[in-house]
N, C-alpha and C positions, 0 to 999 in steps of 0.2 A: 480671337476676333474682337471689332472691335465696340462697345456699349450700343445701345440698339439708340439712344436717343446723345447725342455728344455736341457742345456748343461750338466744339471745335472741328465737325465736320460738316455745318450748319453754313448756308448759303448767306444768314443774315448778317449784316456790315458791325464789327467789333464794339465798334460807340452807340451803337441800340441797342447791347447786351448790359446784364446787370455787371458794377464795377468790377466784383470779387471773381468773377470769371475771367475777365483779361487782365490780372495780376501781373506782370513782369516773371517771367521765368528764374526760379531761386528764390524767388520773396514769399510764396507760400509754402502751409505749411502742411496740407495734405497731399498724403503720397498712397495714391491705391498701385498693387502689384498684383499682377493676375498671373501666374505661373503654373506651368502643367510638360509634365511626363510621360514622356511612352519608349518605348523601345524598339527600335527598327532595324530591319536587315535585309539581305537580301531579297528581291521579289515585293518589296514596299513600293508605292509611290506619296512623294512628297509633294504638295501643292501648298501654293501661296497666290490667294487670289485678292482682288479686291474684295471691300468691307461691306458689300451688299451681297455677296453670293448666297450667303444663307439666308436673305430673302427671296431669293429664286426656285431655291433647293432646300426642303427638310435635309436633315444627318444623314439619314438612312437612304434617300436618294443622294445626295453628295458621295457615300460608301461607296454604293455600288457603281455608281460613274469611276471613281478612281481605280476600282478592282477589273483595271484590265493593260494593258499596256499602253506608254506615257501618250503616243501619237495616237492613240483612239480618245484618251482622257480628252486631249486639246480638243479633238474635231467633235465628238459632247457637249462639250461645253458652249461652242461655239454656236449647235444647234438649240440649246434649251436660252438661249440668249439671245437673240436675233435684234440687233438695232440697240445692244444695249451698249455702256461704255465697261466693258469688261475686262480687266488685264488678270491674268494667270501663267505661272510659270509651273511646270511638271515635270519633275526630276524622279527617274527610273533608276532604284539602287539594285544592282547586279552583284554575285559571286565574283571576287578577281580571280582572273586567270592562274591557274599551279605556277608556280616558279621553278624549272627543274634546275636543280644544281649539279653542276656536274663533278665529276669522282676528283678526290681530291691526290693532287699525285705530288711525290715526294721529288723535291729540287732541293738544289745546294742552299745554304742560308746566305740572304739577301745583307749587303752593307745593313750596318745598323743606321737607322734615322731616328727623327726626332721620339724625343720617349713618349710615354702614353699621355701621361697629362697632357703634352702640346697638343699630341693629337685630337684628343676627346675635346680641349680648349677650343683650337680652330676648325673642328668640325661642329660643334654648338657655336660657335659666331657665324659659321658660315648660315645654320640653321636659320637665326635669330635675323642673319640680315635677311635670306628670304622670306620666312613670315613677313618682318617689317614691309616687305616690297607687297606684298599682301594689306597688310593693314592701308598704306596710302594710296593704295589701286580702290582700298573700299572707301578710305576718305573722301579720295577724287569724287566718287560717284556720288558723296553725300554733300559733298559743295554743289555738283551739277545741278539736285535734287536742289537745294537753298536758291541757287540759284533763280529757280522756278516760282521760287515762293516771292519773290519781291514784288514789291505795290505796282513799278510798272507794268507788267506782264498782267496784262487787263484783258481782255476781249470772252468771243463768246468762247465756252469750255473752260474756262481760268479755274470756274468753283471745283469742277472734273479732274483739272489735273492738280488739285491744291491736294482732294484726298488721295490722291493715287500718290501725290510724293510727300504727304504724312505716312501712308501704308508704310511705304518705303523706308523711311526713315526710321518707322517702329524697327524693323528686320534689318536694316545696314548697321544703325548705332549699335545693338547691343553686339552681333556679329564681329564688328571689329574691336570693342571691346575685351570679348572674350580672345580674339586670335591678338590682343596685345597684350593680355595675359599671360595666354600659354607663351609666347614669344620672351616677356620678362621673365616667368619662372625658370624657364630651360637656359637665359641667357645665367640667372644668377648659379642653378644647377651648376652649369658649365663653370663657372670662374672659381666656386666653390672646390668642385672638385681638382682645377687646376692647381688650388690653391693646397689642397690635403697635400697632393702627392709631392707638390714644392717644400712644403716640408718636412714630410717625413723624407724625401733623397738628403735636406738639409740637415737632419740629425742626424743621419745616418752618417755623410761624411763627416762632420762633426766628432761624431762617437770614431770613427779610422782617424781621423787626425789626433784625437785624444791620445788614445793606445800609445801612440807613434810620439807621443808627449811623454807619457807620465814616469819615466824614469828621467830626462834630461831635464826637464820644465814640471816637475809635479803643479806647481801653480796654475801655468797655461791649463795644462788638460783638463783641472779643475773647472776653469771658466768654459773652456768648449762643451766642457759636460753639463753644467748648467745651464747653456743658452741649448743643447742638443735635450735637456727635458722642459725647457722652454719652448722651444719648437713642437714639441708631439705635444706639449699639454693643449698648445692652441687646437693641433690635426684633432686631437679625440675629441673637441669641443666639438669639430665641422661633423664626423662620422664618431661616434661614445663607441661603436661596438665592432670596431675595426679590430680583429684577432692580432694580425700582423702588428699595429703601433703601439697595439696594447702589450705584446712582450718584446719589442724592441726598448720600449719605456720602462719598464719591467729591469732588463739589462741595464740603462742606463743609468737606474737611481741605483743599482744594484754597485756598478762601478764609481759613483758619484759617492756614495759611503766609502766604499774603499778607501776612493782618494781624498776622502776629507777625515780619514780617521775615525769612521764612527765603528762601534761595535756596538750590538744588541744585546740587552739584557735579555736573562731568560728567566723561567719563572716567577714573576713581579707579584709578590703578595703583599695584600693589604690588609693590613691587624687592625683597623681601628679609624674611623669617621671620629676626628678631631671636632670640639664646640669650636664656634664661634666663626667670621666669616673667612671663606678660604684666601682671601686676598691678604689676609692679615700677614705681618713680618711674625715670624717663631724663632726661636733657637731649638735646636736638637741635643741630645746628649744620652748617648748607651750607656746604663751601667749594669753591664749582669744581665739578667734576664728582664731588664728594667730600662723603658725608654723614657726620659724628662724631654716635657716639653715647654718652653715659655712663651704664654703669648704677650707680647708686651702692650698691645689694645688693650686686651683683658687685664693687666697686671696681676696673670696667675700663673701657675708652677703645675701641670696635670704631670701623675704619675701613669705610664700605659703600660700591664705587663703584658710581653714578647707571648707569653704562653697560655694565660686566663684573658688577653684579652680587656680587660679592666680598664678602665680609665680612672681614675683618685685625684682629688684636687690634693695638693701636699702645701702649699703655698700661696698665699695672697696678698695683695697692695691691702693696707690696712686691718687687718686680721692681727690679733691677739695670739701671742704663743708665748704662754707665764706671763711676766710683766711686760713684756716688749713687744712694741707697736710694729710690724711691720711696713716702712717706708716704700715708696715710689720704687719699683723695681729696672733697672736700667738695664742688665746682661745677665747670663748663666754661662759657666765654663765647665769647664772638667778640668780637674788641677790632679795631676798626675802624682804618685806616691812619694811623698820626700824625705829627708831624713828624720827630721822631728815627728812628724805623723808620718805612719810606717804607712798607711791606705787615702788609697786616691778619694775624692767625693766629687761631689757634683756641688758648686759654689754659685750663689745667687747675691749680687748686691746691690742693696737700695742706696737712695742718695744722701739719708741721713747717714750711711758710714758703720752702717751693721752690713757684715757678711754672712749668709742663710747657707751654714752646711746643708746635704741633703745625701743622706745614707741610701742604698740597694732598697730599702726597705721602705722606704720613705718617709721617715722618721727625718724632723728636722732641730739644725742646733743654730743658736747664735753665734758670731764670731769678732771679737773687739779686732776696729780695723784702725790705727792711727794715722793721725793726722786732716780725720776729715772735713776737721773743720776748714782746711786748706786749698779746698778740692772747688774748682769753679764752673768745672762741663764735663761729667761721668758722660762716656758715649760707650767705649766697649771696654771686652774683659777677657782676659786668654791666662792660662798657666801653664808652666814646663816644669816640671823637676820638684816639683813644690811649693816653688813660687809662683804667687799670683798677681798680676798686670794689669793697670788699669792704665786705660787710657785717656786722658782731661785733654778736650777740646779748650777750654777755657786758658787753663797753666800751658797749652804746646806740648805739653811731655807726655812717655810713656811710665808711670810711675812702676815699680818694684818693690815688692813685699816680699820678704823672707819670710817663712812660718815661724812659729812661735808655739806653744803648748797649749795658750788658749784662743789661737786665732793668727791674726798677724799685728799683733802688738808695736811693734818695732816703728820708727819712722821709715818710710820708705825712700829709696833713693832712686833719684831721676838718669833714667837707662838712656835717652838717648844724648848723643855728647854733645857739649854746648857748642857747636862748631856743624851741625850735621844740618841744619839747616832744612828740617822736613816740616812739612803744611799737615795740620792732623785735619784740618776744617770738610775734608772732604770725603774721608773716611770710613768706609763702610760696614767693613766690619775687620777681622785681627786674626792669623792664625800664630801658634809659634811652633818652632822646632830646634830651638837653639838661634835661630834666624825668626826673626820677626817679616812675616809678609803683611803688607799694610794692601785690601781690596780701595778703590775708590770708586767712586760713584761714574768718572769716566769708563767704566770697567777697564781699568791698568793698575797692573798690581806692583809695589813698591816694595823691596828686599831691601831688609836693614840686618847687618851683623852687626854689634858690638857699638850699635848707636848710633850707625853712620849706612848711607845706603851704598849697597852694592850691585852691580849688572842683574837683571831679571830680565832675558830676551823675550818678552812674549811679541811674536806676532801681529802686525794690527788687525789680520783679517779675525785673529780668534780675539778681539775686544768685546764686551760682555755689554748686553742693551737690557739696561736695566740690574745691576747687580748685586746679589743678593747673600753670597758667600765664598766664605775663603777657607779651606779645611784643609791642616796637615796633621798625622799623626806617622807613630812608629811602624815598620821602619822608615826613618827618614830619607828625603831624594825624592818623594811626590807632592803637586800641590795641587788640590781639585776648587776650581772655579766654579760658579753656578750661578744662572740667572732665570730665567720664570721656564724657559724652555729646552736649556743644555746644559748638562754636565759635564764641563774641561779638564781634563787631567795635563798637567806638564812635567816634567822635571824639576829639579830646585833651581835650575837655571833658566829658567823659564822657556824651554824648549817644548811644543806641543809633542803630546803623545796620544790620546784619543778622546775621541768624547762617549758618552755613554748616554744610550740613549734605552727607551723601553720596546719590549719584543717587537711595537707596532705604534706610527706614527711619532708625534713626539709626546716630551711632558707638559700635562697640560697647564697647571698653574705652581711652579717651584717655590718653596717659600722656606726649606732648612735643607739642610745637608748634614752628615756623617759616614764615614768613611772607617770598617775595623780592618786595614788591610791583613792584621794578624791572622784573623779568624776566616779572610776573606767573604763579608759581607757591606752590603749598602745600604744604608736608612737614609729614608728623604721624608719629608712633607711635600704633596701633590695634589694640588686643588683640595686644599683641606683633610687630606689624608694618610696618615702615617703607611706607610709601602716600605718593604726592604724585597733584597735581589740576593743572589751570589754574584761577588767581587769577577767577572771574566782575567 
């Protein structure tokens, strides 16, 4: 009902009230709401009368006038009112009638028509336009009502029927607000759900055209299966807990590894939370029951054993070992056993031109490297056979070092031929296997035999974002790629073979690689964390 004293149901003329009272509607800034609940059903009656009734009638006489049926309520009212200006409307809610359905009898199947989505679509439009036809049937009425209120429409009863079509207007506006509501929510319902089942029939053909792909076109089925788990990821956004697209999607990435060569690691453990931060670049290197790790931020050498666990610094930029200074550390390698020194190590070299043996045990030795003073842009470092490689961004060359007894004493000679015409400027990192694979920074990797480059077909779809290593070791014929998120295996010909990925989702930040295909296992660094697997 409506305030017992209101300036706005007030006989007196708007320009003899106080200013802050007739404000322009929207310009103030108090909002009273008076709201109230009950619950009603059948055998209730509803009434909406004018805003003086409850001066006519206490509650409890109002009660009992309504507690009887709606055409007695009217002709009550009519009598406790006599000469008055009284509008009341009295709506009697009743029980609806049973619906009998009848038995349902079995016929032959009907032509198919349109599918469910259309259906359920153009039956919520259809909805959506009859509410609408509702809503501007309550509009109308509320124009009528405005209508009424305009300055001409003067005479006697003007002030009577000004509040009868505020009443009014209280009970129309909010009514058809609400029935525009419910009218928008069941319209968006409706397009929503049109929209789920649009795509999932879309991945689903999708996923049959694939199949019907993946021996003639491996490529194509690839794309139709990534647009067909791009399609359900959108449906499970509209419905998350839909059973059906959730193992249809299930299937889809299931075949989508398939056909993009992934295979899961199993067992994935992790020895050891690496210092320093995980973004950082490292090099890896297994020896024995012993992982080297370099971080080149840090300019340190951490020894991890596989079995205790341990972490050991073995190695640092500026540290003392007997009289010699350790310099700015650039690379680590693994130099494999050669004829001069019958056992492989692990080799570390800084820029001043000393090479840092590093034993199983971690035990470290100096090693005389000639020629450094010759040396203009150390970036990386690989061995094969015994010999050990540096690569000088500065000279353009891959240099060669033969061992020696106490090191690699020897001048080195320049590996690639002066005729081979390769850019080092871009180069990411080095592996060798007799063949030198050069990574770059475009993630494309560069095959050089005998100093000169040779065919390497990788792929552009498998090009590496962001690249961060390039690992071959014995037996020869594989080369593993890797960037923060995937590990690439191809052929020496650069023909894709699979990528390797962890039991569940992917890796999250990659930053080293190793590979013992002998022994069949895998060492990575992963968000800062030393992890090895068995080789699949």
């Amino acid at each position: 009902k409506f305030p017992e004293d209101s300036p706005w149901l007030s006989e007196e003329p708007l320009d003899t009230m106080p200013g802050g009272i007739w404000t322009p509607r929207g310009l103030r800034n108090e909002v009273y709401v008076d709201l109230n609940f009950a619950r009603i059903g059948p055998g209730y009656n509803l009434c909406l009368a004018s805003a003086h009734l409850p001066q006519l009638l206490t509650e409890d006489e109002i009660a009992e006038i309504l507690d009887q049926e709606p055409e007695d309520v009217t002709r009550d009212l009519a009598v406790i009112a006599p000469g008055q200006n009284l509008s009341a409307v009295v709506v009697g809610l009743v029980e609806p009638e049973p619906v009998e359905i009848p038995p349902a009898v079995e016929s032959a199947p009907e032509p198919r028509g349109p599918g469910l989505g259309t259906r359920i679509g153009k039956g919520m439009r259809r909805g959506v336009i009859a509410i609408g036809s509702v809503v501007v049937t309550i509009l109308g009425g509320i124009t009528k009502i405005l209508e009424g209120l305009l300055p001409e429409r003067i005479g006697a009863g003007a002030s009577e029927r000004r509040r009868q079509a505020l009443m009014w207007l209280a009970i129309l506006i909010p009514a058809a607000l609400t029935v525009l509501t419910v009218a928008m929510y069941w319209g968006r319902r409706g397009d929503e759900e049109t929209r789920f089942l649009g795509l999932v029939q879309s991945a689903s053909s999708r996923v049959e055209q694939a199949q019907a792909l993946s021996e003639t076109n491996p490529s194509q089925a690839r794309q139709l299966l990534q647009a067909a788990s791009q399609d359900l990821d959108q449906a499970l956004r509209i419905r998350p807990g839909d059973a059906a697209a959730q193992r249809l999607r299930a299937e889809v990435v299931a075949q989508l590894e398939a056909a993009e060569g992934i295979v899961r690691l199993t067992d994935l453990n992790v020895v050891a939370s690496l210092p320093g931060d995980a973004r950082e670049r490292r090099r890896l290197i297994l020896q024995g029951t012993s992982a080297f790790v370099l971080n080149v931020s840090e300019q340190v050498v951490y020894r991890v054993g596989l079995g205790d666990r341990r972490i050991i610094e073995v190695l640092k930029s500026d540290d003392l070992y007997g009289d010699q200074l350790v310099g700015p550390l650039v690379d680590m390698t693994w130099v494999p056993p050669g004829s001069v020194r019958g056992l492989g190590a692990v080799v570390a070299l800084d820029s001043t031109g000393t090479a840092w043996q590093i034993d199983a045990a971690g035990v470290v030795t100096p090693l005389k490297v000639a020629g450094a003073e010759n040396w203009r842009g150390l970036r990386l470092l690989g061995g094969f056979a015994g010999n050990l490689y540096v690569l000088d961004v500065g000279l353009g060359q891959i240099l060669k070092y033969s061992p020696t007894a106490d090191g690699y004493a020897l001048p080195p000679v320049d590996w690639l031929a002066p005729d081979a015409a390769v850019n080092l400027e871009d180069a990411v990192d080095m592996a060798i296997d007799g063949a030198i694979y050069l990574l770059r920074s475009s993630g494309r990797v560069e095959k050089l035999v005998a100093g000169k480059p040779v065919p390497f077909d990788q792929p552009d779809e498998f090009d590496l974002t962001e690249p961060i290593a390039c690992f071959t070791a014995p037996p020869a014929g594989r080369v593993f790629l890797a960037d923060p998120t995937r590990i690439l295996e191809f052929d020496d010909a650069g023909i894709f073979q699979r990528q390797l990925l962890p039991p569940e989702g992917k890796w999250q930040r990659l930053s080293a690689l190793w590979v013992d295909r002998v022994n069949g296992w895998l060492y990575a660094v992963d968000a800062g964390r030393l992890v090895m697997a068995p080789l699949p």
